[in-house]
Backbone bond lengths (Angstrom), bond angles and torsions (degrees), N, CA, C in turn:
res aa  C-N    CA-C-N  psi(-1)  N-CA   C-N-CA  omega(-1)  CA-C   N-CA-C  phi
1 X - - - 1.461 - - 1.513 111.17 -
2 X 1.288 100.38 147.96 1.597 112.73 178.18 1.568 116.59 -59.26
3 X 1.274 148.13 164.45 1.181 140.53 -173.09 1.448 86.04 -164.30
4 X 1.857 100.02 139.92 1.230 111.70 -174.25 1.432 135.48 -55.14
5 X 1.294 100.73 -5.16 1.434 122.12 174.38 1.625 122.42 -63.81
6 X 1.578 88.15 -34.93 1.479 101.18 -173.98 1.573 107.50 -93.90
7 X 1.349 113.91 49.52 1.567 122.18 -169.23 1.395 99.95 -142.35
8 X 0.861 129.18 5.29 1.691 144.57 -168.90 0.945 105.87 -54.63
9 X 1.167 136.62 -23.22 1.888 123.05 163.15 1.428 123.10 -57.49
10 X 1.796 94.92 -48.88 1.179 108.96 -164.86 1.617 104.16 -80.31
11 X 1.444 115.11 -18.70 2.149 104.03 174.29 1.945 74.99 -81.76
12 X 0.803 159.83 -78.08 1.286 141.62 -113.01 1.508 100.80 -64.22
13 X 1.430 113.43 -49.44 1.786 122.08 166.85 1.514 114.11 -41.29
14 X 1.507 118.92 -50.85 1.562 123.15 -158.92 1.966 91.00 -93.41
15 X 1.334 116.77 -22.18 1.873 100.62 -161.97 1.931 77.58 -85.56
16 X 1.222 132.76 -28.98 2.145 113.05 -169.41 1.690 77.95 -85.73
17 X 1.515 141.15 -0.85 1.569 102.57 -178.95 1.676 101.63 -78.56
18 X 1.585 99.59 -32.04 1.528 94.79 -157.62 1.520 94.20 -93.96
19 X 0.896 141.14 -9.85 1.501 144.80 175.77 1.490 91.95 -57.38
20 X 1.612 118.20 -64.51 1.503 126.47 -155.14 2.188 87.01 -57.77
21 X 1.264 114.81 -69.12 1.993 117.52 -172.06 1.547 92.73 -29.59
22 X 1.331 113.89 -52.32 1.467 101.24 -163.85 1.440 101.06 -75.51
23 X 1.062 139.92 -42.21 1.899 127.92 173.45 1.767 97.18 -38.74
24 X 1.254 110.71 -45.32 1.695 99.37 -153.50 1.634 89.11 -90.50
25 X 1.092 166.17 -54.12 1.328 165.32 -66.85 1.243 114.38 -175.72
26 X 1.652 121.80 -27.31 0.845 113.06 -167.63 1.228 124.10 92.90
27 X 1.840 117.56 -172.56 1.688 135.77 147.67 1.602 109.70 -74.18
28 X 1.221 117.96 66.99 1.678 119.28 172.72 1.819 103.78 -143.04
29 X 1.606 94.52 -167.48 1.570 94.83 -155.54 1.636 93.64 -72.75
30 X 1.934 112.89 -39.03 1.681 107.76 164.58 1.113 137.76 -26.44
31 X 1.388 101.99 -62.25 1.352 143.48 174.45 2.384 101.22 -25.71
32 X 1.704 102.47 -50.92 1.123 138.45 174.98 1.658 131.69 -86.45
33 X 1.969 95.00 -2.83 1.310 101.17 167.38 1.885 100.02 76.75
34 X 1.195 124.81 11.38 1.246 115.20 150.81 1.293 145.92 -118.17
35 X 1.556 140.76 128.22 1.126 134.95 -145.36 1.280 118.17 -40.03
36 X 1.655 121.80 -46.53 1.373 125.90 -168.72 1.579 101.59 -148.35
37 X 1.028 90.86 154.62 2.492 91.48 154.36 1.281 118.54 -51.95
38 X 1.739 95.48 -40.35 1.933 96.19 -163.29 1.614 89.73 -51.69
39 X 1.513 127.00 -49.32 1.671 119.02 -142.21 1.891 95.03 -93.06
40 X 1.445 100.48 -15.34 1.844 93.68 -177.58 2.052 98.98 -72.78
41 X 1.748 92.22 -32.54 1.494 77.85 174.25 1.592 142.31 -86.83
42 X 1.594 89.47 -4.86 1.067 107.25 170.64 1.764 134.11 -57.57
43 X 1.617 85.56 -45.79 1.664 119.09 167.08 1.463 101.06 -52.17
44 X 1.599 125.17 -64.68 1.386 121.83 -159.32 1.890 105.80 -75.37
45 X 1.613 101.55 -17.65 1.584 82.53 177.25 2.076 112.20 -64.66
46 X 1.197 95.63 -15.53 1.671 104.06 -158.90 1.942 98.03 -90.02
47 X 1.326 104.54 -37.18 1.427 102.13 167.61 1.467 102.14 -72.39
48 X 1.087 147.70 -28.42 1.658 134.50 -168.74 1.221 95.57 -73.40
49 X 1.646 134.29 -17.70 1.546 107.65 -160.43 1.692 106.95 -86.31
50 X 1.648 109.11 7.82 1.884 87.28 177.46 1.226 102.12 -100.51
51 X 1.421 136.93 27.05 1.866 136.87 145.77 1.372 85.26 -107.61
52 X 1.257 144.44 57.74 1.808 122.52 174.92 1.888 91.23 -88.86
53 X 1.242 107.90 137.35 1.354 116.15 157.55 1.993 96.11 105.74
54 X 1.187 108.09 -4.27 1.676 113.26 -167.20 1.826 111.44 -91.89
55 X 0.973 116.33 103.12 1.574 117.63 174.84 1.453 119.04 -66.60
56 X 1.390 111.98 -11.38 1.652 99.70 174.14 1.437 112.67 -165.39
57 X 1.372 116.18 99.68 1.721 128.46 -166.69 1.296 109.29 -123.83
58 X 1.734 109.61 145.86 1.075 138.55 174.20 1.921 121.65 -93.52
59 X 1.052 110.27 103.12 1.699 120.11 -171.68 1.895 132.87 -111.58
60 X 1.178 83.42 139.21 1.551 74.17 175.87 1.380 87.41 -134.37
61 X 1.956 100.36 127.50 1.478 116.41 162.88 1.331 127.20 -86.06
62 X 1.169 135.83 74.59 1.401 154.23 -178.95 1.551 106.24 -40.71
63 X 1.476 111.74 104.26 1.470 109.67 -169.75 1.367 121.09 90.24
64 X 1.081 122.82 41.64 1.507 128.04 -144.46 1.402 113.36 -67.48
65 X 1.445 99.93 -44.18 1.280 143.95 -153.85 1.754 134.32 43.17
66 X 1.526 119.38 -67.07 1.551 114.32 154.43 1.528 102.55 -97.10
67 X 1.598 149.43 0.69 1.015 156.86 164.52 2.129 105.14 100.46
68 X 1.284 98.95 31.26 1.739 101.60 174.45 1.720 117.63 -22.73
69 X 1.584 96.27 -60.83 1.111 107.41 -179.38 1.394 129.92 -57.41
70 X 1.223 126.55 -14.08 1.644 133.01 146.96 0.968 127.38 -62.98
71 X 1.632 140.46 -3.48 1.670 134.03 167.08 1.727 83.55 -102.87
72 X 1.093 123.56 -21.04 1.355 115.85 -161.17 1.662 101.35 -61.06
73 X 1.611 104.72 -71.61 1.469 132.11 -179.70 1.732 88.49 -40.95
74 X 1.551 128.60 -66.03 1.545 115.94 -174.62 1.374 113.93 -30.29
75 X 1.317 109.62 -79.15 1.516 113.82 178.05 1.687 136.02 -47.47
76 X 1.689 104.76 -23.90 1.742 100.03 137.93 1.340 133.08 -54.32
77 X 1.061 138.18 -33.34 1.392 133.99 163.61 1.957 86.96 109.18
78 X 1.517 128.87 17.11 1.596 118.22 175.74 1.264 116.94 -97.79
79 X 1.433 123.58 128.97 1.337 140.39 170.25 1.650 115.00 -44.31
80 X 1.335 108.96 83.22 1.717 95.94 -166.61 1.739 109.96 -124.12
81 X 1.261 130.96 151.45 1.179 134.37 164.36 1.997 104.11 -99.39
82 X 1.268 104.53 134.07 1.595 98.09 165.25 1.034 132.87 -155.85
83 X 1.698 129.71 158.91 1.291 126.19 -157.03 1.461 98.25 -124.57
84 X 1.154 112.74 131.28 1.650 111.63 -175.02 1.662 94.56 -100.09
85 X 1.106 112.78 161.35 1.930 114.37 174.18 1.664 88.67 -147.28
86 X 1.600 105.41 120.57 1.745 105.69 155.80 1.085 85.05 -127.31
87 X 1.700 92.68 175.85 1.692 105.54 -179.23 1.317 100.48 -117.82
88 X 1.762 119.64 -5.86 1.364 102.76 153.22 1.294 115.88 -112.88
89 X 1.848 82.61 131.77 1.813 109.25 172.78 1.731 108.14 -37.35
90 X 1.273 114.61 -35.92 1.473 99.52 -167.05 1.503 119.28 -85.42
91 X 1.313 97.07 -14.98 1.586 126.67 173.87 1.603 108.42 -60.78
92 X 1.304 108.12 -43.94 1.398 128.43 -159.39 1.566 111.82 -87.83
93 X 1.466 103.58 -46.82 1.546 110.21 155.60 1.360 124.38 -53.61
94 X 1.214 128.56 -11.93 1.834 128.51 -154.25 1.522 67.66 -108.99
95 X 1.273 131.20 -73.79 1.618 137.67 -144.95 1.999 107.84 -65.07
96 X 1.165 94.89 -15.35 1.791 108.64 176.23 1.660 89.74 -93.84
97 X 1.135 129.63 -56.96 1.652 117.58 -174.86 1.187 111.71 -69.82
98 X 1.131 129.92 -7.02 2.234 139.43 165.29 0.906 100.98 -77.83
99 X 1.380 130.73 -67.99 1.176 124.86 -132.99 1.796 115.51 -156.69
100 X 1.088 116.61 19.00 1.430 118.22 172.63 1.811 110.44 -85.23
101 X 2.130 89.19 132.48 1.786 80.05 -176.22 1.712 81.55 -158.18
102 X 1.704 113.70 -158.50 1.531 98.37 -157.59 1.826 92.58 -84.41
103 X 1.666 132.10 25.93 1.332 87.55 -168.73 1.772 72.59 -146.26
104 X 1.248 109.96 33.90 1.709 122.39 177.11 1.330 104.17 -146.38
105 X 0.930 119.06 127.21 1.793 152.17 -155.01 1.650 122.62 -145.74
106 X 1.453 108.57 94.70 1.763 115.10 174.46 1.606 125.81 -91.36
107 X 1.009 89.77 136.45 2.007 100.88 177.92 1.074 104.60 -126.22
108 X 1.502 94.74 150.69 1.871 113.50 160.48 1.632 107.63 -121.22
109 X 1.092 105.30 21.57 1.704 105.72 166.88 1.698 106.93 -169.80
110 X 1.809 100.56 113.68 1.306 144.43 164.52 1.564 95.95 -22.99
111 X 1.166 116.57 -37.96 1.967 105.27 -178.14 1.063 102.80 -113.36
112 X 1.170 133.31 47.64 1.470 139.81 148.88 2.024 114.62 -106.84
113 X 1.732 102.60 -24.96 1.301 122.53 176.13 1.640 102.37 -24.42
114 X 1.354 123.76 138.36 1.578 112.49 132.89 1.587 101.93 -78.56
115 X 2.035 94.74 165.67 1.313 109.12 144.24 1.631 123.54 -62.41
116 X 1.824 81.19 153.76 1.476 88.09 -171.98 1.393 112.20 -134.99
117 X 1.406 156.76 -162.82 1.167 156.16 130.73 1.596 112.08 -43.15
118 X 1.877 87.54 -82.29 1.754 77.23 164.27 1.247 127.66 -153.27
119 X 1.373 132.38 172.17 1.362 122.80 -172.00 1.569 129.09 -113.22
120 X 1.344 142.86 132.90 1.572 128.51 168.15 1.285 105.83 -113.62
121 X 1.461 89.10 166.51 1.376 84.29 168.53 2.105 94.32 -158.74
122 X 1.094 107.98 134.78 1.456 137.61 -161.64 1.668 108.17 -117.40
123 X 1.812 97.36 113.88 1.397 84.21 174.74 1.412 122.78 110.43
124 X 1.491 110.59 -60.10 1.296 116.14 -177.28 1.255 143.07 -49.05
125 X 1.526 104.23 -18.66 1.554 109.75 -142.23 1.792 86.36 -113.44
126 X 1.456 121.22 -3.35 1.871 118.52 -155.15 1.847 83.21 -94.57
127 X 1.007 110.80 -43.73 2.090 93.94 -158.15 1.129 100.72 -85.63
128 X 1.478 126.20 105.38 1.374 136.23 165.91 1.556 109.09 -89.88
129 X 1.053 125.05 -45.25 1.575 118.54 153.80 1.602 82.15 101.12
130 X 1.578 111.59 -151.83 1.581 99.90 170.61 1.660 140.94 -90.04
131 X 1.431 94.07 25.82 1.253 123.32 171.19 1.566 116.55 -46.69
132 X 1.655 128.32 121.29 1.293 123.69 -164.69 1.837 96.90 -82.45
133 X 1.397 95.36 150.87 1.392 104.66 -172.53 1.615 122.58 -48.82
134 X 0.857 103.17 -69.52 1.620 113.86 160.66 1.269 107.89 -26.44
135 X 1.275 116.61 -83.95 2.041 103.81 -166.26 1.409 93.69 -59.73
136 X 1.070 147.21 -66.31 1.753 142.09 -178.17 1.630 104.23 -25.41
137 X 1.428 123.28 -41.97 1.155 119.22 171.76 1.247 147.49 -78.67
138 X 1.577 81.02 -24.08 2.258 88.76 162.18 1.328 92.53 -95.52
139 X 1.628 158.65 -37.96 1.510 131.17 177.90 1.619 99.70 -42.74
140 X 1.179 124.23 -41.41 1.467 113.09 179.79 1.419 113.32 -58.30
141 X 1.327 94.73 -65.54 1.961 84.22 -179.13 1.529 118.39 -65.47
142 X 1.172 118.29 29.43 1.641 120.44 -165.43 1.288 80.61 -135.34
143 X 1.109 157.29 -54.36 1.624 161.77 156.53 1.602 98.48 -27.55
144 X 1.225 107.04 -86.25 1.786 122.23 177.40 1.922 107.01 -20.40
145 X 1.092 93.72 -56.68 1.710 108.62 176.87 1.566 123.57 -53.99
146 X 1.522 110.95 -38.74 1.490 143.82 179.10 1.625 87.55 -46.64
147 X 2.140 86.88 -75.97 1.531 98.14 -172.87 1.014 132.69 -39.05
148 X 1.423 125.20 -33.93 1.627 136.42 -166.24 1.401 103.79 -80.01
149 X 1.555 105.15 -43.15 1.504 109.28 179.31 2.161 115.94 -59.59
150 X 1.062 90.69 -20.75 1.607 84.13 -168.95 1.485 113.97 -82.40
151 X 1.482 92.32 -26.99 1.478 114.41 -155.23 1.481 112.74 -98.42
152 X 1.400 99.10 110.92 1.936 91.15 -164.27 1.816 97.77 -83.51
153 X 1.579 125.32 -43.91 1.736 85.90 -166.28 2.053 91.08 -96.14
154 X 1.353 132.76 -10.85 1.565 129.28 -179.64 1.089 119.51 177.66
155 X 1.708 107.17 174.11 1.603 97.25 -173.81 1.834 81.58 -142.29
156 X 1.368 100.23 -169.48 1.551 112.96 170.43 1.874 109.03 -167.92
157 X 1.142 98.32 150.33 1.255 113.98 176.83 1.255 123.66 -151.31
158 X 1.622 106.51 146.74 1.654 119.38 174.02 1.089 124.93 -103.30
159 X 1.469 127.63 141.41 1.707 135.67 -176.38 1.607 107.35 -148.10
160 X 1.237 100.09 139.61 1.466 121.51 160.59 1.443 121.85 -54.28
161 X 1.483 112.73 121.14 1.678 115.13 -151.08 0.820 107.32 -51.80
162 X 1.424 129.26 -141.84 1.930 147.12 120.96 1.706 104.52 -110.14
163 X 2.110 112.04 -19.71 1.182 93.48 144.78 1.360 164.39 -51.26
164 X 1.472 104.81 -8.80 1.019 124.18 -170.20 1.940 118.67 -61.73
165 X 1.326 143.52 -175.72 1.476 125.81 -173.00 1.468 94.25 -108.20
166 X 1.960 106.89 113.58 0.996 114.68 -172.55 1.824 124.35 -51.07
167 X 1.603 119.08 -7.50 1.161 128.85 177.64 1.812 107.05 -87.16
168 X 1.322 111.65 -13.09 2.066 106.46 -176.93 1.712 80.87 -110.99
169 X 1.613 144.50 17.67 1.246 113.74 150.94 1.341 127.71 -73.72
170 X 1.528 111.75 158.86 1.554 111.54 -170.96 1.534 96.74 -121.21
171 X 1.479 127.66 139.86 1.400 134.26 168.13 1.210 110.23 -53.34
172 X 1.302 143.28 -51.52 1.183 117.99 -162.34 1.599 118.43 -95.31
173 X 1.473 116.79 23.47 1.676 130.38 -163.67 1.580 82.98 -125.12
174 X 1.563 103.46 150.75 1.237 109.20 -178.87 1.387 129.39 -131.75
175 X 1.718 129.35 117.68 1.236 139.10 -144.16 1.380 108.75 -92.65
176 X 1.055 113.60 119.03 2.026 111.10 177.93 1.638 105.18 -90.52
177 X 1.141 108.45 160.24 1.423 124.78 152.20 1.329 127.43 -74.94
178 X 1.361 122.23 70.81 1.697 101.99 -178.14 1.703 135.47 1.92
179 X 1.650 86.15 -63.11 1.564 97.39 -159.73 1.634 105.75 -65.70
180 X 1.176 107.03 -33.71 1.738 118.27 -165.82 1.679 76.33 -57.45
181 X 1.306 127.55 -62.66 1.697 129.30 -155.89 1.477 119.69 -50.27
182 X 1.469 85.53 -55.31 1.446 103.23 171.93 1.830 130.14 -64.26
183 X 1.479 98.98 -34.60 1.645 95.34 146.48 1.515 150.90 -39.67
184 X 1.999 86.39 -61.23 0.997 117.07 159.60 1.499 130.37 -12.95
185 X 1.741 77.26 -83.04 1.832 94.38 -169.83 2.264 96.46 -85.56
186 X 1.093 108.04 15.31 1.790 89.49 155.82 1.079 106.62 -135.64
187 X 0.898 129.65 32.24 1.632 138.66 145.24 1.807 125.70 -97.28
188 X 1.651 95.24 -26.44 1.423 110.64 179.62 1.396 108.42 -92.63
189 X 1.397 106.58 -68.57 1.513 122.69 163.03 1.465 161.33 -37.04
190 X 1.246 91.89 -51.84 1.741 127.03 160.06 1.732 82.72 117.80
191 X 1.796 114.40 -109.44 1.545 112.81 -149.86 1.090 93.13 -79.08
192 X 1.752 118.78 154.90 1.405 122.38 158.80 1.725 100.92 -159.58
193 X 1.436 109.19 160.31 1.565 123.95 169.22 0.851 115.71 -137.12
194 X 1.171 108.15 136.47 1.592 127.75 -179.74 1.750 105.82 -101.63
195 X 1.537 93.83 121.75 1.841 101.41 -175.11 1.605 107.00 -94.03
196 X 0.868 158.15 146.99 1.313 145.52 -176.45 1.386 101.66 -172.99
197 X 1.484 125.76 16.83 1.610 122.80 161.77 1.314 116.39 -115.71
198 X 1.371 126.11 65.28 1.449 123.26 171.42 1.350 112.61 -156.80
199 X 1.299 125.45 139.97 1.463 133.05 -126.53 1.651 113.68 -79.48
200 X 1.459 117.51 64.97 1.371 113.21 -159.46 1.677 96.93 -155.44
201 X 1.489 133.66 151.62 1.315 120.11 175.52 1.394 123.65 -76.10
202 X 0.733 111.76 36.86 1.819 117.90 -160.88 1.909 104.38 -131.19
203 X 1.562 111.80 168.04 1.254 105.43 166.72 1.564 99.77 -141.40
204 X 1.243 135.73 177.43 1.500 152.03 -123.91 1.337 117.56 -153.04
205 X 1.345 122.07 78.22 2.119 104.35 -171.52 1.103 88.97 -99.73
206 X 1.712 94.73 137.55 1.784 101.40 163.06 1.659 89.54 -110.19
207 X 1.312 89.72 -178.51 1.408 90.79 -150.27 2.109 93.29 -155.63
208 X 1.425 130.79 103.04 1.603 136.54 -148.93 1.936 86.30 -122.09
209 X 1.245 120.62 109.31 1.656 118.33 155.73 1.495 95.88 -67.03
């Protein structure tokens, strides 16, 4: 099997897209290619629900980028250790000058990760850029696989529907099929849910070993 490693064209295309947001934008949700905080936080309330009910978890944010998701987790009030992974260095530097301390940990390479409980990852999978559908679609399921591997009890992830209104799609962003996903990962996986009611074009698999 393929391993995300062996996709290296395609992070080299997507780590100068998001490198360039963060030149113009800054450490913000722009900065990350998303409209606002309200909807970046919106996303992370829907990834928090596969630890929902857990007082003290171990994470790796896959794609981290300036590391958002670390004031986020503060302001829940959860006992967490975490490992951020971008694949851009410059990404990775901003998220070490935010937020690195003894129980927050940055990478620029996926096999340097510890294990964790569990992993998300937000974001990653929508800018295909001019990437043909097909290979854009097994780096996903070669990503998805990454996740499962790190993550001893789950992971979760977000993607841009095919629900979405075929007139606000953009060519170079890339639209999943829920159901294909959601198969996917409970046929591969064992439990999984598919979120797809909350006010954003995208849908959400969590994903419970």
């Amino acid at each position: 099997m393929k391993t995300p490693s062996s996709h290296d064209h395609l992070l080299t295309m997507v780590s100068r897209y998001y490198t360039a947001a963060l030149d113009r934008h800054g450490p913000t949700a722009r900065g990350v290619d998303w409209n606002s905080e309200a909807s970046q936080h919106l996303r992370f309330d829907q990834l928090a629900k596969v630890w929902e009910g857990q007082a003290e978890i171990s994470l790796i944010d896959y794609g981290c980028g300036y590391g958002a998701l670390v004031p986020y987790l503060r302001n829940r009030g959860v006992a967490f250790r975490y490992a951020g992974f971008d694949i851009s260095s410059t990404m990775v530097d901003a998220a070490r000058q935010l937020h690195e301390g003894p129980d927050v940990a940055f990478f620029t390479e996926s096999a340097s990760l510890p294990a964790a409980d569990y992993a998300v990852a937000s974001g990653i999978f929508n800018v295909k850029l001019d990437a043909p559908e097909d290979e854009w679609l097994q780096y996903v399921l070669d990503t998805i696989e990454d996740l499962a591997r790190v993550a001893s009890k789950g992971f979760a992830f977000n993607i841009l529907s095919r629900y979405s209104d075929p007139e606000r799609r953009r060519p170079d962003l890339f639209y999943a099929d829920p159901l294909f996903f959601f198969g996917h990962c409970k046929t591969r996986y064992a439990g999984a849910a598919l979120l797809h009611d909350y006010p954003l074009y995208e849908f959400t698999m969590l994903v419970r070993k």
